[in-house]
C-alpha positions in Angstrom: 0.0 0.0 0.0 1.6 3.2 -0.7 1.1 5.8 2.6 0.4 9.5 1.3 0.7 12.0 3.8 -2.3 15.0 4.7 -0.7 17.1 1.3 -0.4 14.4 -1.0 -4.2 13.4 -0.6 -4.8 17.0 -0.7 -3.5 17.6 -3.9 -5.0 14.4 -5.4 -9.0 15.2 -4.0 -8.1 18.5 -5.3 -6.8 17.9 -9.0 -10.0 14.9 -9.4 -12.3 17.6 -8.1 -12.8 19.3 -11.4 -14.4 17.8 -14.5 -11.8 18.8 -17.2 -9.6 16.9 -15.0 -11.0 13.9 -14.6 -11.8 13.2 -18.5 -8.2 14.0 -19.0 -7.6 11.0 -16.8 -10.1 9.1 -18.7 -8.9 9.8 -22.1 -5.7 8.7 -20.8 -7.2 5.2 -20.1 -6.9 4.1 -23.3 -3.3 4.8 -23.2 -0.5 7.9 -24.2 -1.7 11.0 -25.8 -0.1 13.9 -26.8 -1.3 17.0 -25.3 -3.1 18.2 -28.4 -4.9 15.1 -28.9 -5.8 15.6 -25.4 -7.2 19.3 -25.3 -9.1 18.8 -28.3 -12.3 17.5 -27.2 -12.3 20.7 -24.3 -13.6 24.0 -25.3 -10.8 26.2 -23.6 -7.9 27.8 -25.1 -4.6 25.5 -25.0 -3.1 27.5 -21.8 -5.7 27.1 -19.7 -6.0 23.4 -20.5 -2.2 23.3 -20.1 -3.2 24.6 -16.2 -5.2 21.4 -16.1 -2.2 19.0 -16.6 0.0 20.4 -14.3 -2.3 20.2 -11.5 -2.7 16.3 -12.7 1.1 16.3 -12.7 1.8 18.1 -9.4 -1.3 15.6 -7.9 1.6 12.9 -9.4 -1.9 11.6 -11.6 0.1 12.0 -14.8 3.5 11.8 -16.2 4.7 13.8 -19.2 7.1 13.4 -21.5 8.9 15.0 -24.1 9.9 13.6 -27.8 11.1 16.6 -30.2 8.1 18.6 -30.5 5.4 16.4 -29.1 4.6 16.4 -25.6 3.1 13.2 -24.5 1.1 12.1 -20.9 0.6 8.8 -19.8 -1.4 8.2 -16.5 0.2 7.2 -13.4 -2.2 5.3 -11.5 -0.3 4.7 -8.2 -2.0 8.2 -6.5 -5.4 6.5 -7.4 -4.3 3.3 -5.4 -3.5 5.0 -2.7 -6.7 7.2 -2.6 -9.1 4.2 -3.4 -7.1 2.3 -0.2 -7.6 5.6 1.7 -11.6 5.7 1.0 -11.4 1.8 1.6 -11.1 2.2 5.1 -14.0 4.9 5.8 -16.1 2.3 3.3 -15.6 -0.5 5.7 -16.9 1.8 8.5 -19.9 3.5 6.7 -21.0 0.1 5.5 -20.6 -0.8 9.4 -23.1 2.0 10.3 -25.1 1.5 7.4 -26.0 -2.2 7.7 -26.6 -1.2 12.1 -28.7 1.5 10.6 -31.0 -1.4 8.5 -31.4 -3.5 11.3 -32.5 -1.2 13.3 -34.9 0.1 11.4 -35.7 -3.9 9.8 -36.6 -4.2 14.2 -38.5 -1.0 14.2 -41.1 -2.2 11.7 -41.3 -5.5 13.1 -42.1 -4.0 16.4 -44.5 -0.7 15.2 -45.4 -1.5 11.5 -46.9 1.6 9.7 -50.8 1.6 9.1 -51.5 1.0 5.2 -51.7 4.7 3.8 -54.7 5.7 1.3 -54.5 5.8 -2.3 -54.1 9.2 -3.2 -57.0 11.0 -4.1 -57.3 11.8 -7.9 -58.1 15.5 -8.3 -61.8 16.0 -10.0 -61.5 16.6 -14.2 -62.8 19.9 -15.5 -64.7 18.1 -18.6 -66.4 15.1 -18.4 -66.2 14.7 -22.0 -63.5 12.1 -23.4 -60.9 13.5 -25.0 -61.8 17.6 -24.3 -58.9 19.9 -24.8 -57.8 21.5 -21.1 -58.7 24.8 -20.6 -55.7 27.7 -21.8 -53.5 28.9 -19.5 -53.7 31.8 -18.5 -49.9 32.4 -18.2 -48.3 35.0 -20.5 -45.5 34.3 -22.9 -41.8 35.0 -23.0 -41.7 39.1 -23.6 -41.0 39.3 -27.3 -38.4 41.9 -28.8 -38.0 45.5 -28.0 -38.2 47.7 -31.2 -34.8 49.8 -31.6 -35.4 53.7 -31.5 
């Protein structure tokens, strides 16, 4: 298991927190892009998407490389262990509670079960006719467009 300190989580809850980020790290799923190929699909200029990868990077979520003029990024998936083992242990707990929670309530029923409730009451139609048109609404449109002067 690999231990990350208070920072190191930090950084990593911090970098998966955005959605740009965490396609990024899906795209890289399927294996090395180059940052281009990576940006593409995001509607932001290629600075600010450049922001995005060096918070993956400082998070340690992605490596980049270098090869003439192509910069590449490959995910590093070790940060994501150590997150998922993280969360694994407050899983364990909250399932704990959870299932306590279920029999509880499971023994609650058995001992006060809840009186059967009423159908709800359909509200009483405007037209007895089949097939009659509601009445309009008397709701006005959208305002419409202001004549320039």
């Amino acid at each position: 298991m690999v231990n990350l300190n208070d920072n190191a989580l930090d950084s990593l809850f911090s970098a998966l927190a955005d959605g740009t980020r965490r396609r990024v790290l899906a795209d890289l799923e399927r294996g090395t892009a180059s940052v281009s190929e990576l940006a593409r699909p995001h509607a932001m200029s290629l600075p600010a998407f450049m922001k995005h990868l060096r918070v993956l990077e400082a998070a340690g979520l992605i490596a980049r490389a270098k090869d003439g003029r192509v910069v590449s990024c490959t995910l590093s998936p070790e940060p994501m262990r150590a997150a998922s083992d993280w969360l694994a242990r407050y899983e364990k707990f909250w399932n704990g509670q959870l299932d306590s929670l279920a029999r509880y309530l499971y023994h609650d029923e058995e001992i006060h079960p809840c009186p059967p409730q009423p159908p709800p009451a359909t509200p009483p139609s405007n037209s007895a006719l089949p097939g009659a048109s509601p009445p309009p609404s008397i709701a006005s449109g959208a305002p419409g467009r202001t004549p320039k002067r």
